[in-house]
N, C-alpha and C positions, 0 to 999 in steps of 0.2 A: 424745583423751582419755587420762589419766593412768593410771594403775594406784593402784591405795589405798596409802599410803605413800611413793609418788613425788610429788617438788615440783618443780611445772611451770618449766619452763625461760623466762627470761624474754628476748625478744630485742632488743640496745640498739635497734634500730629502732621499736621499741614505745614505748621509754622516754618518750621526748617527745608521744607522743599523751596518756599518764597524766597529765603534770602533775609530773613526777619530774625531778628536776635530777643534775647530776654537776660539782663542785667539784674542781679540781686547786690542792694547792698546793705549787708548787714550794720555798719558803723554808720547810717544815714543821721545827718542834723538838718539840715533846711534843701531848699532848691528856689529858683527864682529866674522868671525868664526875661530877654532884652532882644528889644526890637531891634534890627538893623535893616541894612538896605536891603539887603539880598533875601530877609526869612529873618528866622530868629536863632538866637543862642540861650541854651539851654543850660544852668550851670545848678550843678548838684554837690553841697558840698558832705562829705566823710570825714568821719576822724581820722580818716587817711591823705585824707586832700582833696583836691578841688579836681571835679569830673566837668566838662566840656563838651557838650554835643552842638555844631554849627547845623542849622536844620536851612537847608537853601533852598530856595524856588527853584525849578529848573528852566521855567520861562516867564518868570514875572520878578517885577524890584516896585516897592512902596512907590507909588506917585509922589509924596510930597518931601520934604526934612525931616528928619525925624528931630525930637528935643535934644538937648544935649543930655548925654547920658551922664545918673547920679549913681552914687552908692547906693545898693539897694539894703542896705543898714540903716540906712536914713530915713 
């Protein structure tokens, strides 16, 4: 058992029983995340191309507009 304020230590041997994955990418250049309604998107780019993870809430959406989305180059 933990102590209150302690966060439980998690062992990679666990990992694979949860349902939890681990992504290596060796050709990594940048990543950069963007708000949307539902959660966020998570975009990772490689020398191989462009990775995409949509990260969704499963019972909450942003209260207000969100801005209009820029290049994140910009």
């Amino acid at each position: 058992m933990t102590k209150r304020g302690d966060s439980p230590t998690i062992k990679w041997e666990d990992i694979d029983h949860r349902g939890d994955s681990v992504h290596d990418y060796p050709t990594y250049i940048k990543h950069w995340e963007v708000a949307k309604p539902w959660g966020w998107e998570i975009r990772i780019l490689t020398e191989t191309g462009l990775h995409i993870f949509n990260c969704k809430w499963k019972d909450y959406k942003r209260p207000g507009l969100l801005k209009e989305e820029r290049c994140p180059h910009n």
